[in-house]
C-alpha positions as CSV (number, residue, x, y, z in Angstrom):
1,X,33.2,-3.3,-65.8
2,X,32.3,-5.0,-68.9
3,X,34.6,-4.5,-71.9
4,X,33.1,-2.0,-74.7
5,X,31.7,-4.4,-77.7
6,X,32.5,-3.6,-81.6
7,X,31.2,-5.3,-84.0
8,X,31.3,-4.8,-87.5
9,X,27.9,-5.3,-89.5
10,X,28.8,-8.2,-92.1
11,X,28.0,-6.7,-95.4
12,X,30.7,-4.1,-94.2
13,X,32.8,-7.0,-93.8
14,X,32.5,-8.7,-97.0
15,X,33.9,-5.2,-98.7
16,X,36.8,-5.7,-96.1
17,X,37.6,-8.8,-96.9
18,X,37.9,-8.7,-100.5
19,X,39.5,-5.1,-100.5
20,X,42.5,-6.9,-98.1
21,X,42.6,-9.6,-101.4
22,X,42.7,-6.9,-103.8
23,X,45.4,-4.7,-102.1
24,X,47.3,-7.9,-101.2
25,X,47.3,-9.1,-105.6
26,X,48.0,-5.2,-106.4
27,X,51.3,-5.4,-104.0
28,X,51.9,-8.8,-105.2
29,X,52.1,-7.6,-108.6
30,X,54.3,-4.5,-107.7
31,X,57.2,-6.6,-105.9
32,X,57.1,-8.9,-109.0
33,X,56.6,-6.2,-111.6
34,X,53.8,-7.2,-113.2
35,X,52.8,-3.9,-114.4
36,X,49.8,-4.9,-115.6
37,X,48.1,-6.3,-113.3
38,X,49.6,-3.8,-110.6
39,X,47.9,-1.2,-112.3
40,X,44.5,-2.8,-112.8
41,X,44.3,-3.8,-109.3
42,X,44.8,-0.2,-108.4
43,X,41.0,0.5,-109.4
44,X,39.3,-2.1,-107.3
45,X,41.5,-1.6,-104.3
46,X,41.1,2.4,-104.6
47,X,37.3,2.2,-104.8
48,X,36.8,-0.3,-102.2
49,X,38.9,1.7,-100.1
50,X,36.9,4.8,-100.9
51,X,33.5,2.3,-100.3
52,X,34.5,1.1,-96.9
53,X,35.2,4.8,-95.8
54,X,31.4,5.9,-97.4
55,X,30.3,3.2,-95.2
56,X,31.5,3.8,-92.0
57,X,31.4,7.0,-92.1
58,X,29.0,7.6,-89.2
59,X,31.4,6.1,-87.0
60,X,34.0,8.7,-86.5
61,X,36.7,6.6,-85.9
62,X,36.4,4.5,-88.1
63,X,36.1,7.6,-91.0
64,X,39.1,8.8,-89.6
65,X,41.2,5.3,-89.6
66,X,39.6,4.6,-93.2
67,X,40.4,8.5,-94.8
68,X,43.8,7.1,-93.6
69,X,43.9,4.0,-95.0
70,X,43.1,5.9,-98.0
71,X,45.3,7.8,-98.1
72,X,47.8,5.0,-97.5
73,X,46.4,3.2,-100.5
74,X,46.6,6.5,-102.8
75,X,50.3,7.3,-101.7
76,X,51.2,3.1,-102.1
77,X,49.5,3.3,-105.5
78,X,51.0,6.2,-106.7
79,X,54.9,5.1,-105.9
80,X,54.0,2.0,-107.7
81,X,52.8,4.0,-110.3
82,X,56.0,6.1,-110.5
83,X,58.3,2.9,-110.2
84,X,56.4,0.8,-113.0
85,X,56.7,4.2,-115.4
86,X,59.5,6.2,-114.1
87,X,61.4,4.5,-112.6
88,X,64.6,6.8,-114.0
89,X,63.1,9.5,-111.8
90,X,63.4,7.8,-108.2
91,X,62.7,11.3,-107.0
92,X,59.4,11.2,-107.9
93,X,58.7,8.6,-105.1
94,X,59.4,11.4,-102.4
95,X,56.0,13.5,-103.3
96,X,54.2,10.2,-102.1
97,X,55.2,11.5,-98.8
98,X,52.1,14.2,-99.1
99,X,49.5,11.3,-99.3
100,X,51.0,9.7,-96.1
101,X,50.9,12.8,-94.5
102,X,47.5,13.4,-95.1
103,X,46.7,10.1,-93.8
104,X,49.0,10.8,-90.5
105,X,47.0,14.0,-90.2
106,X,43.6,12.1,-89.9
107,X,44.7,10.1,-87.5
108,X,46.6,12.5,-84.9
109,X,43.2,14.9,-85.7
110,X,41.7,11.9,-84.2
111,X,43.6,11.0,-81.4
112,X,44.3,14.4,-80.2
113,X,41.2,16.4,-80.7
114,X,38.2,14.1,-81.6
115,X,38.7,11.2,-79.1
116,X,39.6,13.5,-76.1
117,X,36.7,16.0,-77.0
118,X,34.3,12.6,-77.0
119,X,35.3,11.1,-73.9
120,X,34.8,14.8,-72.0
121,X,31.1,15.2,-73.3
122,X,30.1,11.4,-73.4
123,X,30.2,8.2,-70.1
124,X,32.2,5.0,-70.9
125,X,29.2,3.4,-72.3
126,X,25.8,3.8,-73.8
127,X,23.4,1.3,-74.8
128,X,22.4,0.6,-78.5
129,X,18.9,0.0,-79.1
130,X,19.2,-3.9,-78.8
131,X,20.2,-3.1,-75.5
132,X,24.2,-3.8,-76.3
133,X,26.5,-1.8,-74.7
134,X,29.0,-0.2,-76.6
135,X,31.8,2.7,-77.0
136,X,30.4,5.6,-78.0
137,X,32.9,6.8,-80.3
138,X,33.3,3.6,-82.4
């Protein structure tokens, strides 16, 4: 049996690509607190996160993976945040935990309810229009 293939379209890609750079400078910036540039990165990596996630959002699992790295971004962001202003109040670094949750949420949703439901109603494989086969829940 032929392997299931994914591909992702390349203007999705390009948007992947450079939101990796961005998230990669933003982190950069946090480990050598440069709070300036930490924070200004948080806007492009945010709504490239939240474009991606627009994007694929026919594609269940990829929503679900993205609405988790999205969550991943938002909690990351906001502990930087609370370092780079606060960082008397180390507490504050513990309500991240709720945006990581969230994100852990999406993903078990996924794993134990979406992707078992799917593979009960749907065969291995279907065949795109261009005659492709692929997964049906990618």
């Amino acid at each position: 049996m032929e392997e299931p293939l994914y591909q992702v379209p390349a203007r999705f890609r390009f948007s992947e690509n450079l939101h990796i750079v961005f998230w990669l400078i933003k982190d950069i910036s946090w480990a050598m607190l440069w709070q300036p540039l930490g924070m200004v990165m948080v806007i492009p990596t945010v709504a490239l996160a939240v474009k991606i996630t627009i994007q694929t959002r026919y594609i269940k699992s990829e929503l679900y993976h993205n609405l988790a790295v999205l969550c991943w971004i938002c909690a990351n962001c906001t502990w930087m945040t609370f370092e780079f202003f606060w960082p008397e109040y180390d507490h504050l670094r513990y309500f991240t935990a709720i945006p990581f949750c969230c994100g852990l949420a999406f993903i078990i949703y996924y794993y134990t309810v979406l992707l078992p439901a799917a593979r009960k109603r749907i065969p291995a494989t279907t065949a795109a229009a261009d005659g492709v086969p692929q997964h049906p829940l990618t």
